[in-house]
C-alpha positions in Angstrom: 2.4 -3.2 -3.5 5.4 -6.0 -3.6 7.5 -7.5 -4.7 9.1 -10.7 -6.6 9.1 -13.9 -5.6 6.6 -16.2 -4.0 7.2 -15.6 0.3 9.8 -13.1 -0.3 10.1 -10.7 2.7 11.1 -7.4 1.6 12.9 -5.7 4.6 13.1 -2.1 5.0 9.1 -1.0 4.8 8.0 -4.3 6.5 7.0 -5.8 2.8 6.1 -9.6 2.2 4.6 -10.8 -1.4 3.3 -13.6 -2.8 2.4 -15.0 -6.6 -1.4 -14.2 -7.2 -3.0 -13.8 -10.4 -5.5 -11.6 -11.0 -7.0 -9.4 -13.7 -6.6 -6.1 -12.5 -4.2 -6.4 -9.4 -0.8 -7.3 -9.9 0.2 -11.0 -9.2 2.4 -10.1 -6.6 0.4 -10.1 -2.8 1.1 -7.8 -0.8 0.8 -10.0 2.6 2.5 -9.0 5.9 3.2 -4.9 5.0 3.0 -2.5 7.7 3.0 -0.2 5.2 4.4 3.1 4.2 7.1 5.5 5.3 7.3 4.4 8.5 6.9 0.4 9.5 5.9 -0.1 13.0 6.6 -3.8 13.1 8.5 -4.0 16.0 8.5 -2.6 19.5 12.5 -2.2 20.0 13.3 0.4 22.4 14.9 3.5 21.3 18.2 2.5 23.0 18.2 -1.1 21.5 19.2 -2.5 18.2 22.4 -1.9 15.7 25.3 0.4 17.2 25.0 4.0 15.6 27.5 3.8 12.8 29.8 6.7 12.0 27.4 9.2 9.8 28.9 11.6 7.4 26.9 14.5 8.3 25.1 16.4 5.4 22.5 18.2 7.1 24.5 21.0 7.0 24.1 21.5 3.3 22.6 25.0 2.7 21.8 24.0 -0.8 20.6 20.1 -0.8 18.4 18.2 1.5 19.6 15.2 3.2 16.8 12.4 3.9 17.4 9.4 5.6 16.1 6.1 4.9 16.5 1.9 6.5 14.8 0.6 2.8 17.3 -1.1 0.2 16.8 0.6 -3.4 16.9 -2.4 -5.1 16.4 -0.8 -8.6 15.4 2.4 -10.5 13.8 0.9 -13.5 10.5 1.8 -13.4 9.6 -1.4 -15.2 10.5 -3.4 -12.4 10.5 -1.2 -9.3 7.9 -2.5 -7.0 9.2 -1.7 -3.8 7.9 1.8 -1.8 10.9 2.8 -1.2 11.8 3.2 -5.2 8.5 4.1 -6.0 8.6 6.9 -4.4 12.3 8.0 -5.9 10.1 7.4 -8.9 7.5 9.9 -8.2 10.2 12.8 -8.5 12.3 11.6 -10.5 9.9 10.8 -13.4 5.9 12.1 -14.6 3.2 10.1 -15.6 0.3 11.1 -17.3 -1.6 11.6 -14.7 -1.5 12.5 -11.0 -2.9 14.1 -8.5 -4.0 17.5 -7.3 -1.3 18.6 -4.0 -3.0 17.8 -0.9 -6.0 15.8 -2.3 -7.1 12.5 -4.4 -8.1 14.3 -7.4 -7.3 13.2 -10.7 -5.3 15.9 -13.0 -3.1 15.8 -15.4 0.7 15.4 -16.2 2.4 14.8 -19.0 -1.5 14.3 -20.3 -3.0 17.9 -21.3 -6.3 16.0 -19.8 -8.4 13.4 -18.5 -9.0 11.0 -21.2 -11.8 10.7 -23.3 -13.1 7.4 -22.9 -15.4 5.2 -25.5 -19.2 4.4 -24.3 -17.8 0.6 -24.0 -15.2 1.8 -21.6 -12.4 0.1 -23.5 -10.8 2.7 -25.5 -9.0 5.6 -23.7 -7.9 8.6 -25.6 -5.5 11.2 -24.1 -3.5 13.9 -25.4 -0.3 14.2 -24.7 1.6 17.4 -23.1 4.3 19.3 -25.8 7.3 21.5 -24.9 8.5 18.3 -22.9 12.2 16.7 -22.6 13.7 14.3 -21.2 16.9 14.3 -18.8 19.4 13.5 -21.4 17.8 16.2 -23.8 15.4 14.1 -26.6 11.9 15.4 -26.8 9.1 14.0 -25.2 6.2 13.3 -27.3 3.6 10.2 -27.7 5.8 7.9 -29.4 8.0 8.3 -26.3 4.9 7.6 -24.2 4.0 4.9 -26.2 7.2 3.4 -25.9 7.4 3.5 -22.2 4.1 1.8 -21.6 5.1 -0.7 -24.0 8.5 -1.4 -22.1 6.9 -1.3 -18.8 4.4 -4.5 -20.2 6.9 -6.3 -22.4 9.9 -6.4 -20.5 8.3 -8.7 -17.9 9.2 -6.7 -14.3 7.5 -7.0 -11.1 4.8 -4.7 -11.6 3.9 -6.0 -15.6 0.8 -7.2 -14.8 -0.8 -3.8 -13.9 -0.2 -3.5 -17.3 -0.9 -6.4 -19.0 -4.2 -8.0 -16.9 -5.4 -4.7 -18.5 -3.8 -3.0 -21.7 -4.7 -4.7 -25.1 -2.8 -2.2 -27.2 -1.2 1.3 -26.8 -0.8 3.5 -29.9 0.5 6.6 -30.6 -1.9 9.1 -33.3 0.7 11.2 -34.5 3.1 13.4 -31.8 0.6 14.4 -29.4 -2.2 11.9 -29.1 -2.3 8.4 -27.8 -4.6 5.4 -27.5 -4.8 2.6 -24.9 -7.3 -0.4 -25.7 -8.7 -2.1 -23.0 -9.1 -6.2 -22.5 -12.4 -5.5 -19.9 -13.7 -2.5 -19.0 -12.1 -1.3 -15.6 -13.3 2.3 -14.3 -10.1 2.7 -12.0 -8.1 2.4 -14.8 -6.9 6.4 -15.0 -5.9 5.9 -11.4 -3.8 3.3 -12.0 -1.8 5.4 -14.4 -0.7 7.5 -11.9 1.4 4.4 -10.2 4.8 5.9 -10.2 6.5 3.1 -12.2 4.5 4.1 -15.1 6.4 7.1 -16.6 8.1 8.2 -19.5 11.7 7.2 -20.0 13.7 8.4 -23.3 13.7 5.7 -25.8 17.6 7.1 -26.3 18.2 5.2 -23.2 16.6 2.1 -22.5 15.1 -0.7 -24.4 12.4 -2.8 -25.0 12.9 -7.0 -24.3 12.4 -9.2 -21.7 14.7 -8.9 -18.8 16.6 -6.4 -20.5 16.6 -3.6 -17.2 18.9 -0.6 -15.7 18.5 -0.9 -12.1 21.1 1.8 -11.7 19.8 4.2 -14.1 17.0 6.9 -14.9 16.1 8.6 -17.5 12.9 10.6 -17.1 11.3 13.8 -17.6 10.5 14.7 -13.8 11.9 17.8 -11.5 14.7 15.8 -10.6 17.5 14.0 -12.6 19.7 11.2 -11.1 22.6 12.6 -10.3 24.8 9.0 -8.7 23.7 6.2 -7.6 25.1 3.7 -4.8 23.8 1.3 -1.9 23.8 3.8 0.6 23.9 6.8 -1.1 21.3 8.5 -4.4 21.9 11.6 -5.1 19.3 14.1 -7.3 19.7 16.8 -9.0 17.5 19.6 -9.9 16.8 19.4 -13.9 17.0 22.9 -15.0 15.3 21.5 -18.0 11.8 21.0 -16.2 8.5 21.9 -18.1 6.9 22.4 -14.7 7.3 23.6 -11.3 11.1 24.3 -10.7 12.0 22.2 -7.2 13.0 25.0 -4.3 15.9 23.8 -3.8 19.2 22.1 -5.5 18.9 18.6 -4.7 18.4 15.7 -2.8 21.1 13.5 -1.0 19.4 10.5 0.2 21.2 8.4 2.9 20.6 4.7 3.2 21.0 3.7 7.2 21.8 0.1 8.2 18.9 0.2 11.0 16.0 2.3 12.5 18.5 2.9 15.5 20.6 4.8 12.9 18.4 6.6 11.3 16.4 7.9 14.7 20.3 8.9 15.6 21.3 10.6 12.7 17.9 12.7 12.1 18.7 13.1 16.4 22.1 14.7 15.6 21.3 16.4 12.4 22.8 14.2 9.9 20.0 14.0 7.9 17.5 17.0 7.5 14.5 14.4 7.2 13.6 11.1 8.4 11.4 9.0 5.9 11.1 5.5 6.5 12.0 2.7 8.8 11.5 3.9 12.4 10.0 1.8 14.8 7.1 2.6 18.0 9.7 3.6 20.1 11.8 5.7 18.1 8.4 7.4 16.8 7.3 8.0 20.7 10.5 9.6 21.2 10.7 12.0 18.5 7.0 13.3 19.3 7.9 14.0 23.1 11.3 15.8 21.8 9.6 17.5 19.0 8.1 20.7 21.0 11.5 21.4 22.4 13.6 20.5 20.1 11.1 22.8 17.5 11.4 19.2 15.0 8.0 19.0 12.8 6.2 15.5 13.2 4.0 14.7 10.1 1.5 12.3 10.5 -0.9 11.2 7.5 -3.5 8.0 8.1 -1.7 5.4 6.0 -3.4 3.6 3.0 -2.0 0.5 4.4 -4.5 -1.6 5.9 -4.8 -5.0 8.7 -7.4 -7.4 8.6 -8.3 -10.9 10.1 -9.4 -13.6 7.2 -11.5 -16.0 8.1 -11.3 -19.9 7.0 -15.4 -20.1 5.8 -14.9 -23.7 5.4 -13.4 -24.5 9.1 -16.2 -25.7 10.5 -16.6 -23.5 13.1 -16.2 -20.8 11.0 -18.7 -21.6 8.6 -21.0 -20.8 11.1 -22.4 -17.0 10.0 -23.1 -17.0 13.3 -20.2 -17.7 15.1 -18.7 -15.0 12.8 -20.8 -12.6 14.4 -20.3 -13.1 17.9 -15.9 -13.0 16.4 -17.2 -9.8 15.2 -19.0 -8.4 17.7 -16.4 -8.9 20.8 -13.5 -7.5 18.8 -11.9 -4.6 20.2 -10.2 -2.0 18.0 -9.5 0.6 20.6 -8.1 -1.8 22.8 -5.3 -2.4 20.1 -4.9 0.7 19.0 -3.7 1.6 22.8 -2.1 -1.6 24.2 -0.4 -2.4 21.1 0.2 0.3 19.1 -0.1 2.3 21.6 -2.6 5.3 19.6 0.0 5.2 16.3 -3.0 3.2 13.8 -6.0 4.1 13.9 -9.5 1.3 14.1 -11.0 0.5 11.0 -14.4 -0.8 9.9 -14.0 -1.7 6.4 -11.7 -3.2 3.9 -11.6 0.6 2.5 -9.6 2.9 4.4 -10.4 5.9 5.3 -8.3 7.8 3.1 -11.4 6.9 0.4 -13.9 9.0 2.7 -16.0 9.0 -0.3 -16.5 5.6 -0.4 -15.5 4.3 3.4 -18.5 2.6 5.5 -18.0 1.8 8.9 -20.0 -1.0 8.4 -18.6 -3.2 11.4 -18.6 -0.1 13.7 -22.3 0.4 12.7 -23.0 -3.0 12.6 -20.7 -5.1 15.5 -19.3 -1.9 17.0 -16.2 -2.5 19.6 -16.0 -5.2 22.6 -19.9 -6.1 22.1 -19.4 -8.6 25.0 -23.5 -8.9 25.3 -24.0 -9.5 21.6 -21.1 -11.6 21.4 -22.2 -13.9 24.2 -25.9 -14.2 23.0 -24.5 -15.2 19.4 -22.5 -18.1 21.0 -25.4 -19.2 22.6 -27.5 -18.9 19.5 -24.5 -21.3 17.7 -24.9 -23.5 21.0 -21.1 -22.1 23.1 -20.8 -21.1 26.3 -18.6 -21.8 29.4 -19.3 -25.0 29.6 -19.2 -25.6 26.3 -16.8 -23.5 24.5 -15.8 -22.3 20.9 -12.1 -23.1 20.3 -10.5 -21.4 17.6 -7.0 -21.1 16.2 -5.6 -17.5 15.5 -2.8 -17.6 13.6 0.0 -14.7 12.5 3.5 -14.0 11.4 6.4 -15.0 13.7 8.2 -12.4 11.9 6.7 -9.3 12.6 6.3 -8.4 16.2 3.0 -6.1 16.2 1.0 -9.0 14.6 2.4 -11.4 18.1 1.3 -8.5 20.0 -1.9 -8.0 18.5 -2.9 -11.8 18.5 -2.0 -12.2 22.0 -4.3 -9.0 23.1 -7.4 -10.7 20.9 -6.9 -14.0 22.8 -6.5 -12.4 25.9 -9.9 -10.0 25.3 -12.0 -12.5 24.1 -10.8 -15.3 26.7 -11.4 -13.1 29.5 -14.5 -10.9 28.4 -16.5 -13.6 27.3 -15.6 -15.5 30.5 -14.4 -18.9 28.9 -17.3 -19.0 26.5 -14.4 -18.7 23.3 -10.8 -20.4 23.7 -8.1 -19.2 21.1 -5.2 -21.3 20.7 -2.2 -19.2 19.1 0.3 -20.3 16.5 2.7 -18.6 14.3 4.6 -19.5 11.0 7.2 -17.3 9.1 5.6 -15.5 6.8 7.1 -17.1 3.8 5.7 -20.3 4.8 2.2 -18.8 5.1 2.3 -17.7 2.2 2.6 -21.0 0.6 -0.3 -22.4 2.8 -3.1 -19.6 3.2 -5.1 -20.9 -0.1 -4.9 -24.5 0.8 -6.9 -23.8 4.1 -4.6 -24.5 6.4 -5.1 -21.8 8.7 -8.9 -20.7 10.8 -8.1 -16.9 11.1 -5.2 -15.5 9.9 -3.8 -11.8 10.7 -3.0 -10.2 7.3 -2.1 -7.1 6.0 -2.5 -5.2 2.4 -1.0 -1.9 0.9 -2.8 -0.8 -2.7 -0.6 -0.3 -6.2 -3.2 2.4 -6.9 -6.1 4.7 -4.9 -9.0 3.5 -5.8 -11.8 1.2 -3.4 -11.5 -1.5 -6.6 -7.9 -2.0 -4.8 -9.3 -3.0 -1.6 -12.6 -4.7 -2.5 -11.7 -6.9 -5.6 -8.5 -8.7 -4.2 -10.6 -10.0 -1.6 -14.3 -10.6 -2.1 -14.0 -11.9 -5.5 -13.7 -15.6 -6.8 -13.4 -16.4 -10.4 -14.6 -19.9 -9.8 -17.0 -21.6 -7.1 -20.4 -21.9 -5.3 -22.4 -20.7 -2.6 -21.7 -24.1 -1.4 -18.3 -25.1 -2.1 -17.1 -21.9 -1.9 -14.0 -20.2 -3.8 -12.5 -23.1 -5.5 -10.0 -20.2 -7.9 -9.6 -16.9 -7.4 -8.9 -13.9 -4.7 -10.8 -14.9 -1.6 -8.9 -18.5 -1.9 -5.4 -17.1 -2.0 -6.3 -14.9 0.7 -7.3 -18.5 2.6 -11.0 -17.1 3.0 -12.6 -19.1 0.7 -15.7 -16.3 0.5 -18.4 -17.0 -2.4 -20.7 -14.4 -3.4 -22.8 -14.4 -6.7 -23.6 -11.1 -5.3 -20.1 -9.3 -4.8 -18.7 -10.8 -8.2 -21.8 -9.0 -10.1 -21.2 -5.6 -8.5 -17.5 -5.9 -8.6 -17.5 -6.8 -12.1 -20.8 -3.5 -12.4 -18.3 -1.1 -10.3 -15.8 -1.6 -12.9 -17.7 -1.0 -15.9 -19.5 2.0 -14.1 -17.8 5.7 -14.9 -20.3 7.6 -12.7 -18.6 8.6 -9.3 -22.0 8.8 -7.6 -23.1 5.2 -9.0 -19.8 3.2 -8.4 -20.0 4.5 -4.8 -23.2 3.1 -4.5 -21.9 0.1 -5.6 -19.3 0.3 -3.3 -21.9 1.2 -0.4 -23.5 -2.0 -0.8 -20.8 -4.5 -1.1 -19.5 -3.3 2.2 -22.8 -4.0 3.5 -22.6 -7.7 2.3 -18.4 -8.0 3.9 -20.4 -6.6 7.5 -23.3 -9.5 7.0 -21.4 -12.2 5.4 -18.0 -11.6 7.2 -15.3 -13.1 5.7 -13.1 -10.9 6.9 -12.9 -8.3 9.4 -11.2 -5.2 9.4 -8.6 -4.5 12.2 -6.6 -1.0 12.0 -5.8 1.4 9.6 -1.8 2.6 10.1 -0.3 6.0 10.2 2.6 7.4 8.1 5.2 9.7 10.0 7.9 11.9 8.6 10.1 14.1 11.1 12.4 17.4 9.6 14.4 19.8 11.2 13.3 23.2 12.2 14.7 25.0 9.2 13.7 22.7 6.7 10.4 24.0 5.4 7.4 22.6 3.3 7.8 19.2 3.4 4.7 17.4 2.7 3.0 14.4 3.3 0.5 13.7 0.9 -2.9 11.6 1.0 -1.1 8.7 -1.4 1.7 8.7 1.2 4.2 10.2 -1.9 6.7 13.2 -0.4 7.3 15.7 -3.5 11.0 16.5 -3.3 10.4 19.5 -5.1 8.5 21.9 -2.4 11.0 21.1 0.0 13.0 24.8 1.2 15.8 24.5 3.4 16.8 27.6 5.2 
């Protein structure tokens, strides 16, 4: 969920984006995120990295909770806040119209009185609006206002427009308490995506409408929390007494911005900050779960919805083999990385949809391939005429610039090498990520280690940005669209008519069906192959009570009791 300019690595959450249109998705890729709260893209040891600077302690704040951070707030407009980090400042600062129940993934709603009413075409939404409603600087909320703040959030041209506008045809306001939003296509995921934080109400009293025309400093919302200061290392939140909704339980949030992961593991350590939420690395996490017990810390651990997958070049010509896929596929070992890498902090995956989606996830590779198939692997290199004597060389490529994906490639190589006895040799490389970026759709790379963080929870995030193609064949394969930028080049006649059928179809029980099948054709066509599944940790203090983790990764500020 990223960022701004084509290759720009976004430091702090481990967040690399690239230009990519597409109706539906944003334009900016999300390539090379370890996503979430906490980045393991590097294996520095606990003692190494920046020198502990001098911390101001507020921990010790009876009334406010201090929560550390490494990530860069680069703005608090939610027109152009695309970063996690600010996103998630967003989700308590500000509501949207919709959200989702504590501890689950279902839909209810906000500043929305319900789930919208939606036409039988699937293009006109119609959702009535919540009353008794202000804003932070005291002007009343009502559906003009909400009208007015989807508008800004497509016109003024931000990172994060094109949610909006590969979607939205029109938004109108019927009197105070009503709106309307007119669709360009049909898209059944579309009331999940208006629960992405960057989508809620700001008072027309304090921003405006025109390209370019932002206040990364600045917020004005209607949340549980008002913006109380705002600096480079230091945000400060207070309570809004003014809330419609659930009062927070306690006064407010002081959020410290630390130079490195060494600082923050220190200052949580010494009690500088009551929570740490972001930006630790494998070590520091390791060392915080062995201390935990004694030092009675709480360790909060959530599967992420960040996931890592290897894509596959379909017109190398090795790999345009289906069979040569398979054997790839079938001597894979996901276990192996989850403990010599990662070292048990991700957990394997078998699909581009995570887990987190249990009502949609398929394990279709663990069902189909399953883990270190050394005996099926083999007899599908001899089937594509490899063996010892005659081996398959590939090229594995990854990111120079994060250390798990080295770690990882050199473990695959070193599995598949040895296991199938000679029969495959992988030849690594690795390019800055940047420089990928500008290369994966021309082809340039066989099998490329990638990684890929939603803007909303829904399977249409996962499935879409990577088997479809707007333009191509069966035989010349994805000549424009998704599966090129991702440097797959996957066709399917197939997948494009039930992506397009999944997002015209409002039935639960019918779009996972949908969804049930096109995994089946990623396990049998394999154009890419699902690697791990991260986890999201948060630490606090003993006498910091409810703090929550929930299942979209978001912490809510606002149940957060320090004793």
């Amino acid at each position: 969920m990223l960022l701004r300019k084509a290759g720009l690595l976004v430091r702090g959450y481990g967040l690399i984006s690239r230009i990519a249109p597409a109706w539906g998705s944003h334009r900016w890729r999300k390539l090379g995120q370890f996503a979430g709260l906490f980045s393991l893209c590097c294996f520095l040891a606990v003692s190494c990295g920046d020198r502990p600077t001098t911390q101001t302690p507020t921990g010790g704040n009876p009334d406010r909770v201090a929560i550390g951070i490494t990530a860069k707030i680069r703005t608090l407009d939610p027109a152009d806040a695309y970063e996690i980090a600010a996103n998630n400042l967003l989700y308590n600062l500000g509501d949207r119209l919709y959200t989702y129940k504590p501890g689950t993934l279902e839909l209810q709603p906000q500043l929305a009185t319900a789930l919208p009413t939606i036409s039988p075409d699937g293009l006109t939404y119609t959702i009535p609006i919540r009353s008794g409603v202000t804003f932070h600087d005291g002007t009343p909320f009502n559906a003009e206002a909400m009208v007015f703040s989807l508008k800004r959030f497509l016109e003024n041209g931000g990172s994060p427009s094109s949610l909006l506008s590969n979607t939205v045809a029109s938004v109108t306001a019927n009197g105070e308490s009503e709106i309307t939003i007119k669709l360009k296509q049909p898209f059944a995921a579309f009331t999940s995506l208006l629960t992405f934080p960057g989508l809620c109400a700001v008072s027309p009293k304090a921003y405006e409408i025109g390209k370019g025309k932002f206040q990364p400093a600045s917020f004005v919302g209607t949340g549980p929390y008002k913006l109380a200061s705002y600096g480079t290392d230091s945000i400060k939140l207070e309570a809004f007494e003014g809330y419609w909704g659930e009062k927070p339980a306690n006064k407010g949030i002081d959020m410290q911005r630390l130079s490195s992961p060494a600082n923050l593991y220190n200052a949580f350590r010494t009690g500088a900050v009551d929570v740490a939420y972001g930006g630790l690395d494998l070590d520091q996490i390791a060392g915080l779960e062995r201390e935990a017990t004694s030092q009675k810390w709480q360790v909060i651990a959530n599967p992420s919805t960040a996931i890592n997958l290897l894509s596959l070049n379909l017109k190398d010509e090795e790999l345009k083999n289906p069979v040569v896929r398979q054997a790839i596929a079938y001597a894979l070992d996901r276990p192996l990385l989850q403990q010599r890498v990662f070292r048990g902090h991700v957990e394997p995956l078998y699909s581009l949809i995570p887990t987190t989606l249990d009502k949609y996830y398929q394990p279709v590779f663990q069902t189909t391939y399953g883990d270190g198939n050394i005996d099926k692997a083999k007899e599908a290199l001899a089937k594509a005429g490899y063996s010892t004597a005659k081996p398959l060389k590939l090229e594995l490529w990854y990111r120079s610039n994060v250390t798990t994906d080295g770690a990882a490639a050199t473990t695959i190589k070193a599995s598949l090498e040895q296991r199938l006895e000679g029969a495959i040799q992988v030849e690594l490389n690795s390019v800055e990520s940047a420089t990928a970026y500008d290369n994966l759709d021309k082809g340039v790379y066989p099998m490329f280690i990638l990684d890929w963080s939603p803007d909303f929870l829904d399977p249409d995030n996962y499935i879409q940005p990577f088997l479809s193609c707007a333009k191509g064949s069966a035989e010349k394969g994805c000549e424009a669209g998704e599966s090129q930028l991702w440097g797959s080049f996957y066709y399917s006649d197939r997948a494009n008519q039930l992506i397009e059928q999944q997002r015209r179809e409002q039935n639960p029980e019918k779009r996972q069906q949908i969804f049930a099948e096109l995994q089946t054709i990623l396990a049998k066509d394999i154009p890419f192959i699902p690697l791990w599944q991260g986890k999201e940790y948060l630490f606090a203090r003993e006498n910091v009570q409810n703090v929550i983790l929930e299942p979209t990764q978001r912490v809510p500020f606002w149940t957060i009791v320090k004793q």
